[in-house]
C-alpha positions, 0 to 999 in steps of 0.5 A, spaced: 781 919 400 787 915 401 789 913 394 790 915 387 783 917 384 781 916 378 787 913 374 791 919 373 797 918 368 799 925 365 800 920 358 797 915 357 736 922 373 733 917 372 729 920 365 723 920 367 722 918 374 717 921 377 715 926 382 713 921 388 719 916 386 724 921 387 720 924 394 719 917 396 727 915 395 729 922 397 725 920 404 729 913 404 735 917 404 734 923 409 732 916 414 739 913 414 736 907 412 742 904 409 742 896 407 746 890 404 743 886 400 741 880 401 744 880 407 745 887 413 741 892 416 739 899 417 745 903 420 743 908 425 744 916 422 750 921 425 747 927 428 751 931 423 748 928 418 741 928 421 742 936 422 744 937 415 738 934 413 733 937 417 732 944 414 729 945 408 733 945 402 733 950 397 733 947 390 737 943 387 742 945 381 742 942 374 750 943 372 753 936 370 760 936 369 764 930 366 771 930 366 775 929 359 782 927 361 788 929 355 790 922 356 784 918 353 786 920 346 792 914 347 791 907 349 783 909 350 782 912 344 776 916 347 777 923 343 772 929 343 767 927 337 765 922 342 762 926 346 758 927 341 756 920 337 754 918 345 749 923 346 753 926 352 755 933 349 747 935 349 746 933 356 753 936 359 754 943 362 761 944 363 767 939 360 773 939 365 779 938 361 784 934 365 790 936 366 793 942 366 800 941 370 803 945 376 812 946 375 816 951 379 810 955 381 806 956 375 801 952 371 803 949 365 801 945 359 801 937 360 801 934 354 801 938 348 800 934 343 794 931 346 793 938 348 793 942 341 798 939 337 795 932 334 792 932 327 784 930 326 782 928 319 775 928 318 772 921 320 775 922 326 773 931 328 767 933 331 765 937 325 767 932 318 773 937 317 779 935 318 785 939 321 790 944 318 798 945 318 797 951 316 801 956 320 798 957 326 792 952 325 790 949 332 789 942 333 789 937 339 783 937 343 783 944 344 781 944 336 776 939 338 773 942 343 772 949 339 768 945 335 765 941 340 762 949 343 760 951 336 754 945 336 753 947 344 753 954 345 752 953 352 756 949 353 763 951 357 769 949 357 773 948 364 781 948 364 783 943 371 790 944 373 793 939 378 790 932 380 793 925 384 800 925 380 800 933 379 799 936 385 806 935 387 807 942 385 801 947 388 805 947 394 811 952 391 805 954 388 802 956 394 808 960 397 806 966 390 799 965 390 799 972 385 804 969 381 801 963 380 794 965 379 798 970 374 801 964 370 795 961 370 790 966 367 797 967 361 795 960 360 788 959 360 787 966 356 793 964 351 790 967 344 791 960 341 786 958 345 783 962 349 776 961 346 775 954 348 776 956 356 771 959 360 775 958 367 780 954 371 779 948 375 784 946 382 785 939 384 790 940 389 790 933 392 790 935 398 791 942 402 796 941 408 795 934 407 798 927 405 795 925 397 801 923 392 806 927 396 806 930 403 804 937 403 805 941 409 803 948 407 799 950 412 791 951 413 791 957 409 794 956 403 788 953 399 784 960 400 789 964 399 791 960 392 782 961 391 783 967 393 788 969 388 786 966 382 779 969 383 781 976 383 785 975 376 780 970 373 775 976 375 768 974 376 766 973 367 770 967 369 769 960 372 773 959 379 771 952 381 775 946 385 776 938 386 776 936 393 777 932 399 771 927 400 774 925 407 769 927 413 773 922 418 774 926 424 781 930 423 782 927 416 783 931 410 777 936 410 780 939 417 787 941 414 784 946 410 781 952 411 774 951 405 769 954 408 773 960 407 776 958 401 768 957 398 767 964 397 771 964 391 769 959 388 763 958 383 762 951 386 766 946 389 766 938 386 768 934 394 770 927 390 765 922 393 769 916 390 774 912 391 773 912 398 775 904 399 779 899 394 785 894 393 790 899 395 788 895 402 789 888 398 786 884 403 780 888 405 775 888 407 771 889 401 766 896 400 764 900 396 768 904 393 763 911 393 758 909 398 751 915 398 751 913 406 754 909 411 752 903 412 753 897 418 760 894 418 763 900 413 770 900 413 771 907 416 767 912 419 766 919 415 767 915 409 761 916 405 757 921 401 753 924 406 757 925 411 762 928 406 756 934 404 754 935 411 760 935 413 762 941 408 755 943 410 756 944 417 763 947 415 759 953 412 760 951 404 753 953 401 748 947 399 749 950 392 756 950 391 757 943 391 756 938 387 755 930 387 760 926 385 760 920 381 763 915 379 764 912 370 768 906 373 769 901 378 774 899 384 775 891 385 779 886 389 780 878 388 781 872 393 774 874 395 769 869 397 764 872 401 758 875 397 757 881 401 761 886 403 766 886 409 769 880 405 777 878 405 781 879 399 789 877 397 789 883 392 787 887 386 783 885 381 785 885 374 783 891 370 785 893 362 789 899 364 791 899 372 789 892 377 783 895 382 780 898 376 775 898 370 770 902 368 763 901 368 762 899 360 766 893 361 764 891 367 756 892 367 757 885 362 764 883 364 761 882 372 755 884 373 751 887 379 749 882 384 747 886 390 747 894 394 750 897 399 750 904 402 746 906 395 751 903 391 752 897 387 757 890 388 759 884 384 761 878 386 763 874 380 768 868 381 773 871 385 772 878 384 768 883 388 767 889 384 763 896 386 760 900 382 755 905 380 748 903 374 743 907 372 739 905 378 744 907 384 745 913 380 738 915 380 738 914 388 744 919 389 741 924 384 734 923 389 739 925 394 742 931 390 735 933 390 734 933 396 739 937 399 738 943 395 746 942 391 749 945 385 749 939 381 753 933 379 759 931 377 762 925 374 770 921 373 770 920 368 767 920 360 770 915 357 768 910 362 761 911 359 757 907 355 758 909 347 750 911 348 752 914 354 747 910 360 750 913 365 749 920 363 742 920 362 741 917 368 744 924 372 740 927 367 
């Protein structure tokens, strides 16, 4: 992708669907059919897509991963006992804890008041029992989510080093990756805490290529970084990466080596959102996670399916991928036209960042008025949105059947419903 994902401040299935539905959905997707509406027509399928959907695919995983980033303590006010209260802890595998910081080569703590050190009383802790100043007590999120385990024994725990404003620092990381692989795993396995984690995560945005920074560390150094830290974290230990969704010709998936680099993963999270937004204030108005392509898309390669059978032709393993989905909309005003492809004079107005809101507040604020690629859109006002519902969730997780993945994972929590609408809609 082009632009900061997920608004990254260091601070700050369908239930019960049936069996022919989902056959039936399944078999819409796996033809390409791909329409706006009420206005567009189905655009014709590529032949990698067409290949990476003729075989067979094995069955399909049930991991859900949600991230819960370290900053939405602040102005958010997203803590861990809402995990809990919204129903989302029963239905969740893995928790992503976002994030942990790369400096001098080395990974590092990147908040800790957040992380371990902020007291909860007892109104406001998983488990009505309010933190300790005792000496070597431990509070923060890391406490919270002990807590949280302790209700969930299935539950895991992933550490996630890096994202968009973070990744500046793999690159020097990349130059030791045993040295750095060994920081990590000191870090992670931190006697304070070393429960609460059951592995390490990477979101290097991106490998040998452009994200926040430029980075030019060769076609390689992903796998060596991968390689390094699964020979530390050894197998007991999940190993699991954040990665480029761009499948255009000669973009991001081709400046690093993740066929190679996936043998030492347990699974890979290819960020299959924020493909387009009002980072080009003008437009064309799009979808910002498209399941496929659609006439009239922006860019070629910029869509789900493209996305997984890109990796898929590159050799990833259907089930060491997992779809992602967005908890949040992208959005630009100035905008008349209805259907997408329209101009736009700018961002839309967000709470914490212009462009961007998250679907709790968007589901009412600008409500859906039409789907495009597999995904939804809102016109209201000036404003154009994009934006996945519980309808479109359940396309995509249809697909995600279909194509024999490891799961589904999701960016982030807090953009949820405080009864979890968007998850239950995965699982």
């Amino acid at each position: 992708m082009l632009r900061p994902h997920r608004m990254r401040s260091p601070r700050r299935v369908i239930a019960a669907a049936t069996a022919l539905c989902t056959a039936a959905l399944a078999g819409t997707l796996l033809a390409g059919q791909a329409s706006a509406h009420p206005a567009g027509a189905p655009a014709k399928q590529n032949p990698a897509t067409a290949a990476a959907t003729s075989a067979k695919p094995a069955a399909a995983g049930s991991k859900v991963v949600g991230y819960f980033t370290n900053w939405g303590v602040y102005d958010r006010n997203y803590h861990v006992k809402n995990i809990e209260t919204s129903g989302s802890a029963a239905k969740l595998t893995h928790i992503n804890y976002a994030f942990g910081n790369v400096q001098g080569g080395k990974c590092a703590i990147g908040d800790s008041y957040a992380d371990y050190d902020k007291a909860y009383t007892a109104d406001q802790s998983v488990d009505g029992q309010a933190d300790t100043w005792d000496n070597g007590a431990l509070r923060g999120n890391f406490n919270q989510l002990r807590k949280l385990k302790k209700l969930h024994p299935n539950l895991k725990v992933i550490w996630s080093f890096g994202g968009w404003t973070w990744s500046g620092g793999f690159g020097e990381a990349a130059r030791n990756p045993a040295a750095f692989a060994q920081s990590c795993y000191d870090l992670v396995e931190d006697k304070r805490w070393a429960d609460v984690f059951d592995g390490i995560d990477i979101d290097w945005e991106y490998p040998n290529a452009c994200g926040l920074t430029c980075d030019t560390s060769g076609k390689d150094a992903f796998t060596n970084v991968m390689k390094a830290l699964r020979a530390k974290f050894g197998q007991n230990n999940l190993v699991t990466a954040a990665i480029t969704a761009d499948a255009s010709a000669g973009g991001k998936m081709d400046a690093a080596d993740y066929k190679g680099a996936a043998q030492y993963v347990d699974w890979y999270n290819p960020m299959t959102y924020d493909y387009f937004g009002a980072w080009d204030a003008k437009g064309p108005t799009a979808p910002h996670s498209p399941l496929s392509s659609y006439n009239g898309i922006p860019k070629a390669g910029f869509n789900t399916t493209d996305t997984i059978a890109k990796l898929k032709g590159l050799g990833v393993p259907a089930n060491k991928l997992l779809l992602g989905i967005g908890f949040y909309g992208r959005g630009w005003s100035g905008v008349t036209q209805d259907a997408p492809g329209g101009t736009a004079t700018g961002a839309a107005p967000g709470k914490y960042e212009a462009g961007i809101d998250d679907y709790k507040v968007l589901k009412s604020r600008c409500p859906a008025t039409g789907k495009v690629g597999g995904t939804a859109y809102a016109k209201c006002g000036d404003q154009w949105w994009s934006y996945d519902t519980p309808e479109t969730i359940g396309t995509k997780m249809a697909f995600k059947d279909a194509q024999g993945l490891g799961g589904t994972f999701f960016w982030e929590l807090s953009g949820d419903t405080t009864n979890g609408e968007l998850i239950k809609a995965i699982r």
